[in-house]
N, C-alpha and C positions, 0 to 999 in steps of 0.2 A: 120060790125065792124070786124076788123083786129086781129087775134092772135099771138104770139108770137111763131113760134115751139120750137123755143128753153126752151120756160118758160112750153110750154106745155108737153116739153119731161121730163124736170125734175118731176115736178110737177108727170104725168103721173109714172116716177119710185119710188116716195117717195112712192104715192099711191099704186104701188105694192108691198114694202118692206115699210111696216111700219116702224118694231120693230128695224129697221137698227140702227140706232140712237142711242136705250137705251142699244146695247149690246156692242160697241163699250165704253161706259160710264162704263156700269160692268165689261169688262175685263180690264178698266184701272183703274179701283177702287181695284177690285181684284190684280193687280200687284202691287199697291202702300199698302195694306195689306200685301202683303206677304213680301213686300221689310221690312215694319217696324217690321213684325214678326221675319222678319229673323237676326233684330239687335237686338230685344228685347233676341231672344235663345241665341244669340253670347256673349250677355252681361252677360247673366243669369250664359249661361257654363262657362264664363272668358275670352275666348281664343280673346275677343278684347272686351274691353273697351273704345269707342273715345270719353267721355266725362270725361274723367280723363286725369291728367297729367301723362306721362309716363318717366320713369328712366332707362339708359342702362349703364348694367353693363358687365363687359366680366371676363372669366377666360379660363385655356388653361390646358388641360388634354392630357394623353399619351394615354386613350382609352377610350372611352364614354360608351364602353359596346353596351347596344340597348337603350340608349335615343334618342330622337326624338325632332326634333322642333316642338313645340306645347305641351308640356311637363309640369309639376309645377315646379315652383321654390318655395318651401317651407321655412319658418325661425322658429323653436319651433313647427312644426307641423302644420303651418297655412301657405295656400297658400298667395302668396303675386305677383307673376309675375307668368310669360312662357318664353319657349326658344324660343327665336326670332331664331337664326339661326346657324349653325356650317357650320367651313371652316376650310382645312387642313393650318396650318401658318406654317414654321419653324420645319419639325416634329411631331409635336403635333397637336390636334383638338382645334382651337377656338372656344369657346363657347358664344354665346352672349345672356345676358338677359334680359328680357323686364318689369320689377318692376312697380308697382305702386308707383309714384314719394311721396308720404304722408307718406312710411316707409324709407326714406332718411338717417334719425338722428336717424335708429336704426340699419343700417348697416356703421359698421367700417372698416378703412382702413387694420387694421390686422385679419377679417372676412376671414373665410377660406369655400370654396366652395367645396362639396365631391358628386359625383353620390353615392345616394342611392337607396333602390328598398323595396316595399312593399310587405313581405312573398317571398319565393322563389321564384314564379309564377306568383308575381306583377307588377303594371305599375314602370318603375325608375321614379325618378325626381333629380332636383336638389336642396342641402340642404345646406343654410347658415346657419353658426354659426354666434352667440354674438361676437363683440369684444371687448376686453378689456381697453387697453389704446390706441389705434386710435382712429383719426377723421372721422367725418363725411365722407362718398363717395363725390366723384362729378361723373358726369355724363362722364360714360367713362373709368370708375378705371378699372385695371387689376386688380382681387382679386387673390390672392393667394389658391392652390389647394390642396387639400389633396385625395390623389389617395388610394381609395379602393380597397381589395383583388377582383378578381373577380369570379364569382361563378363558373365556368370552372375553375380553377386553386386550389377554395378548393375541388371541386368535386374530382381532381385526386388527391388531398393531402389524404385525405377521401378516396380515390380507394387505394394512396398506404400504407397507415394504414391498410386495413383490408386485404390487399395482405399481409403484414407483421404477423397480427393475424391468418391469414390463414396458412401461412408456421409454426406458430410457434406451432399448434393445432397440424399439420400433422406430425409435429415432437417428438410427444410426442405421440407415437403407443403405444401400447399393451406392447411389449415386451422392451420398453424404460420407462415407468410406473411400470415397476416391475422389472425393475433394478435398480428403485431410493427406490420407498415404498417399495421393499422385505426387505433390510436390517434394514427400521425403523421396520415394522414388526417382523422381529428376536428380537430384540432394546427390542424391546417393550417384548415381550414371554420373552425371559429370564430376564429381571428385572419389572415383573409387580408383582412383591412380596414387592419390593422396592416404588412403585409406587405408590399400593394400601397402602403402608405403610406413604406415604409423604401426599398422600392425606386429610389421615384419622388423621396426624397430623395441616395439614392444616387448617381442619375444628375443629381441636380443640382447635386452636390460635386462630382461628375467633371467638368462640364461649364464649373465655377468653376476649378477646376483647370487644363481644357486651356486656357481665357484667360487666364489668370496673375492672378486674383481672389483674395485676404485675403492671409493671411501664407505658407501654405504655396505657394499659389499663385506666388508673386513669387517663393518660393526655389526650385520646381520650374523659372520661365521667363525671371525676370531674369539676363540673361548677366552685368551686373555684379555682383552676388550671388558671383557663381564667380568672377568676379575677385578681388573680396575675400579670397573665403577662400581664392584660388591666391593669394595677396599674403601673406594671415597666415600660412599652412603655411610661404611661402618665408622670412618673419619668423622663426618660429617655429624652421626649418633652422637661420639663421644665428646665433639664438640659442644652440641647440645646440653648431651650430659653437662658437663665442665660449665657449662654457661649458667645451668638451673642452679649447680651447687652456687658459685659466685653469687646469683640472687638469692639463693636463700641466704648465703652468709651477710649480704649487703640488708636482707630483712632483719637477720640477729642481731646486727652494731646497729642497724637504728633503732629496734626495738631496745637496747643497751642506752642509745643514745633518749632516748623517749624516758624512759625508767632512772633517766638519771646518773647512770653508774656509768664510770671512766671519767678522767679529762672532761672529754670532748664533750660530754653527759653532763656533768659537772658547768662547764661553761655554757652550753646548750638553755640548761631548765636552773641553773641558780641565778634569783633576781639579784643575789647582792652581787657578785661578776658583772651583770649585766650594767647596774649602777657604779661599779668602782671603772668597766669599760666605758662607758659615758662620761666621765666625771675625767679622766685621761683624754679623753677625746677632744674635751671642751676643752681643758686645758692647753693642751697642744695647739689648739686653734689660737687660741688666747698670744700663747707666745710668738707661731709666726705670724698673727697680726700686727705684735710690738714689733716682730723685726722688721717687716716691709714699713714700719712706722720710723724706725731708723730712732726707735726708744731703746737704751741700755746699751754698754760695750759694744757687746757684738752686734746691738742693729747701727751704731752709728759706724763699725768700722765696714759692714755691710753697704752702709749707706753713704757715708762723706766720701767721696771723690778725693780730694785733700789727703786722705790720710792714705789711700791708695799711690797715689801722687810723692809721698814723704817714704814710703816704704820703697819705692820704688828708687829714687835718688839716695837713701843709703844702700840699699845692695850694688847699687852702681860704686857709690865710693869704696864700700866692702870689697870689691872686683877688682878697682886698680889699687888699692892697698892691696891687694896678695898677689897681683903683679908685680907690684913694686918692688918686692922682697923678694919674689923668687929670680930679678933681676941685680939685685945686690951680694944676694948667695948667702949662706950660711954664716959662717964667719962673721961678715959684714952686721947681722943682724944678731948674731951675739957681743959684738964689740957692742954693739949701741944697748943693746939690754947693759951692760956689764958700765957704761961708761954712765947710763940713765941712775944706776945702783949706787956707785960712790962719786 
């Protein structure tokens, strides 16, 4: 019987290399572990999520500082995306971010986008704020930016501060400190008679003070004192009060008066009042202009001299006729009635 060489040569190399076979199988076991390990870290760190839906937002800076793509995009402190990418546009750095699409409807269209950086020495990231009265993003918004001092720029702000405190130390030598203190020093040596004398009254107002001694004294310590004026203040409230209601009532009658209603309302806003008050008024005029005109009865007896003059001479004769009589007596002044009769 016939063999096959070819069946026999495989055959023959299996049988030399057994284990061929199974290690082929674990290094492809092994790469497909590490492959899923390596999305399990990816996922874990952040820096790609491909079972979430993702949000791209962009903003545009005049200097990024040392952020980096792959970076946080943080919102209130909590990571929410990474910087997808930067590209010079126009000038400036565009910045593009890479969001987790489920925080959508908490970034607004007037959300503003600032590099931040954690302690001096820390990683930057990128920090959204809250917005206000905007909508919702969509997918693509330019957000608006707000550009941070950068730490090279305070640093030599802060360099030329202490260059300034430095000049201003050195300026102030020995013999520049005792051209300004020697004369408060004299100051002082020759009125420190004065001094120790101001002192020693100082502490003895205080001392009238903390016993509740003269006038101020009694208003710093008499409790009734504070009563008082907790009594007038509350006076003074209810006066208040009392004054607002008055104005508001003095607001109601005119608003009454405005509206027409009452009297005074009535008189106020009706035109025919206003016409029958005018029409009185002209009239009035009308008559004492006849009387200073010394027209009708009473402007002539107003006005003639004469007839004042004739009223005046019979109350005179009126006067001694009831003289006369009361000089004749009773009797006398019935005899003559009685003799005038028959």
């Amino acid at each position: 019987m016939k063999t096959n060489p070819i069946q026999t040569s495989d055959t023959s190399s299996y049988e030399r290399n057994p284990g061929r076979g199974s290690i082929e199988a674990q290094i492809g076991l092994l790469l497909v572990l590490g492959l899923i390990a390596g999305l399990i870290l990816m996922e874990v760190a952040g820096s790609l999520k491909p079972f979430t839906q993702r949000l791209e937002l962009q903003a545009s800076f005049e200097t990024i500082k040392d952020l980096k793509s792959g970076d946080p995009v943080k919102m209130a402190g909590m990571t929410i995306g990474r910087v997808a990418s930067m590209t010079l546009d126009e000038g400036k750095v565009r910045v593009v971010m890479s969001l987790d699409a489920k925080h959508q409807n908490a970034i607004k269209t007037d959300s503003l986008a600032s590099i931040e950086f954690e302690g001096l020495m820390g990683q930057h990231y990128l920090s959204l704020s809250f917005g206000k009265q905007g909508l919702p993003v969509e997918p693509g918004t330019m957000l608006e930016s707000l550009e941070q001092p950068d730490l090279n720029q305070l640093m030599k702000r802060l360099d030329g501060v202490a260059e300034g405190v430095r000049n201003m130390t050195a300026s102030f030598s020995g013999d520049s400190l005792n051209a300004i203190l020697g004369p408060l020093g004299d100051l002082i040596n020759h009125n420190k008679d004065k001094v120790s004398n101001l002192l020693t009254h100082l502490e003895s107002v205080s001392q009238k003070l903390a016993q509740g001694e003269g006038t101020l004294g009694r208003i710093l310590t008499d409790a009734t004192l504070y009563d008082t004026a907790l009594a007038a203040i509350q006076k003074l409230d209810a006066a208040g009060s009392e004054i607002q209601l008055t104005a508001e009532e003095a607001r109601s009658v005119m608003s009454l008066i405005n509206t027409g209603q009452g009297s005074l309302g009535k008189l106020a806003t009706d035109p025919a009042l206003h016409d029958e008050a005018k029409l009185a008024m002209t009239q009035l005029r009308e008559i004492l202009e006849k009387l200073n005109q010394g027209k009708g009865s009473l402007g002539m007896i107003i006005n003639d001299p004469s007839l004042v003059q004739q009223a005046t001479t019979t109350l005179q004769k009126v006067n001694k006729a009831t003289e006369s009589l009361e000089d004749q007596g009773p009797m006398s002044v019935l005899g003559m009635a009685v003799g005038n009769l028959f």
